[in-house]
C-alpha positions in Angstrom: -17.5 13.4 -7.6 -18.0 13.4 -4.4 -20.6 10.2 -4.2 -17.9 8.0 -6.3 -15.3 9.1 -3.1 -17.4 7.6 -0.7 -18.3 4.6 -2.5 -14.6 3.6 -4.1 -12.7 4.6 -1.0 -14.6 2.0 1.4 -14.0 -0.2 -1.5 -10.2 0.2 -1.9 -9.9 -0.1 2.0 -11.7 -3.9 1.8 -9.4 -5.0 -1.1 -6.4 -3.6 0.9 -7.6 -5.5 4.2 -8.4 -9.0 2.0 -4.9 -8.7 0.2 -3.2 -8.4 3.7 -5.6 -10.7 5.2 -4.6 -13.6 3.2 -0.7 -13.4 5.3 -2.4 -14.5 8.7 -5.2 -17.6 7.0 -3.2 -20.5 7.2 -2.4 -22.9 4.2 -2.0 -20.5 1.8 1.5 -20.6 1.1 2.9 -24.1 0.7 5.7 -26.1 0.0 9.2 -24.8 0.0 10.7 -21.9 2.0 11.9 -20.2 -1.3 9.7 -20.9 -4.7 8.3 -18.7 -7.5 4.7 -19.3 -5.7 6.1 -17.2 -2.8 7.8 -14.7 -4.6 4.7 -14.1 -6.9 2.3 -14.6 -3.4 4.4 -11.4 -1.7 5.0 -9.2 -5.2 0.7 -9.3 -5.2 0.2 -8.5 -1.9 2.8 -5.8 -1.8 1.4 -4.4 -5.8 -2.0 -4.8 -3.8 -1.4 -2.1 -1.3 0.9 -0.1 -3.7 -2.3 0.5 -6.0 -4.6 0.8 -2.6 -3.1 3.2 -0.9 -2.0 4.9 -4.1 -6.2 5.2 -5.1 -6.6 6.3 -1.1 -3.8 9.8 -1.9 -5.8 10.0 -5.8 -8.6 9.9 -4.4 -8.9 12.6 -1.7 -6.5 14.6 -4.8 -9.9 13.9 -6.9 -12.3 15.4 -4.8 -10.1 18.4 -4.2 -8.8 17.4 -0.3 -4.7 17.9 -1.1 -3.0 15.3 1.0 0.9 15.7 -1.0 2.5 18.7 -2.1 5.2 18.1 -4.3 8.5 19.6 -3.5 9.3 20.0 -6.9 7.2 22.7 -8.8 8.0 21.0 -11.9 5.8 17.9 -11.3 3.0 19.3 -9.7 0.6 18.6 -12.1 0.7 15.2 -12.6 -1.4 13.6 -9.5 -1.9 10.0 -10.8 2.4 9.4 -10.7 2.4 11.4 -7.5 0.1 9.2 -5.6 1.4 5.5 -6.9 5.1 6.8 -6.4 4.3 8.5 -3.2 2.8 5.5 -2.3 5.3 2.8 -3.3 8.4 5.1 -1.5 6.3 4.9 1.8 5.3 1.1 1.7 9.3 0.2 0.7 11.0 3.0 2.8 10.8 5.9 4.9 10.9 8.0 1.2 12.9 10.8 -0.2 11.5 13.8 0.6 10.6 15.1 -2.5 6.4 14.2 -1.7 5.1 15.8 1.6 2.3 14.3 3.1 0.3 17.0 5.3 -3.0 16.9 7.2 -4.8 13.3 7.3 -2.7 12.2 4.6 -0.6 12.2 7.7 -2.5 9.7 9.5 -2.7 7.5 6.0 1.0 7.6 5.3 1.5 6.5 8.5 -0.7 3.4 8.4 1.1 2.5 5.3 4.5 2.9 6.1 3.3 0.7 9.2 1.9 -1.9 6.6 5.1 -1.3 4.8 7.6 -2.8 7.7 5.1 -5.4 8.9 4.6 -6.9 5.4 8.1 -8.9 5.3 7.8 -10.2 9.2 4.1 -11.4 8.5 5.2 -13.3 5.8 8.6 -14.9 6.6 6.6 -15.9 10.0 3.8 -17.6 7.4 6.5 -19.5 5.7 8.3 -20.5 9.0 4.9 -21.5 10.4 3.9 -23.7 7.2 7.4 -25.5 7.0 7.2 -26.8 10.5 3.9 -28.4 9.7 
């Protein structure tokens, strides 16, 4: 288990850094300020860090690293919700409280939650930047 960490979580990380990657190439959004191309540009970016950073928490849960405790006892078995909620709450807010990260899941969170706020600036500065050309 612990060869498939190190080669999927390298992996994830590259998909999460070419998905945010595509906000600062120009000419990749075009046209109008507000279309369906935008809208569907920013939900696949945002679903594309969701699912990375949700395989980043499943992962280190895989190979046996715990990175959330659960506040409820109740859910505590199921890891695979637990990391893609957990994941969505931090990239959309500052969560509920109810998932705890601890220890480098710490640092992780963090970098999300970062990603989280930077996401809508980055891309209403892409659309700005395209119209005046």
């Amino acid at each position: 288990m612990n060869e498939l960490f190190y080669f999927l979580l390298p992996v994830v990380i590259f998909c999460i850094f070419m998905s945010l990657r595509t906000l600062f190439i120009p000419n990749t959004v075009k046209g109008k300020l507000v279309s369906v191309d935008n809208f569907l540009y920013l939900g696949s970016v945002y679903l594309t860090v969701i699912i990375g950073f949700g395989l980043i928490y499943l992962l280190f849960e895989l190979i046996g690293i715990s990175i959330l405790i659960e506040v409820n006892p109740q859910n505590r078995n199921n890891i695979f919700e637990t990391s893609f909620y957990f994941s969505a709450m931090t990239l959309f807010s500052v969560g509920n409280g109810d998932v705890i990260p601890h220890g480098i899941g710490r640092i992780i969170t963090v970098t999300e939650a970062l990603i989280g706020y930077t996401l809508p600036a980055a891309f209403v500065a892409k659309v700005m930047f395209e119209r005046d050309k």
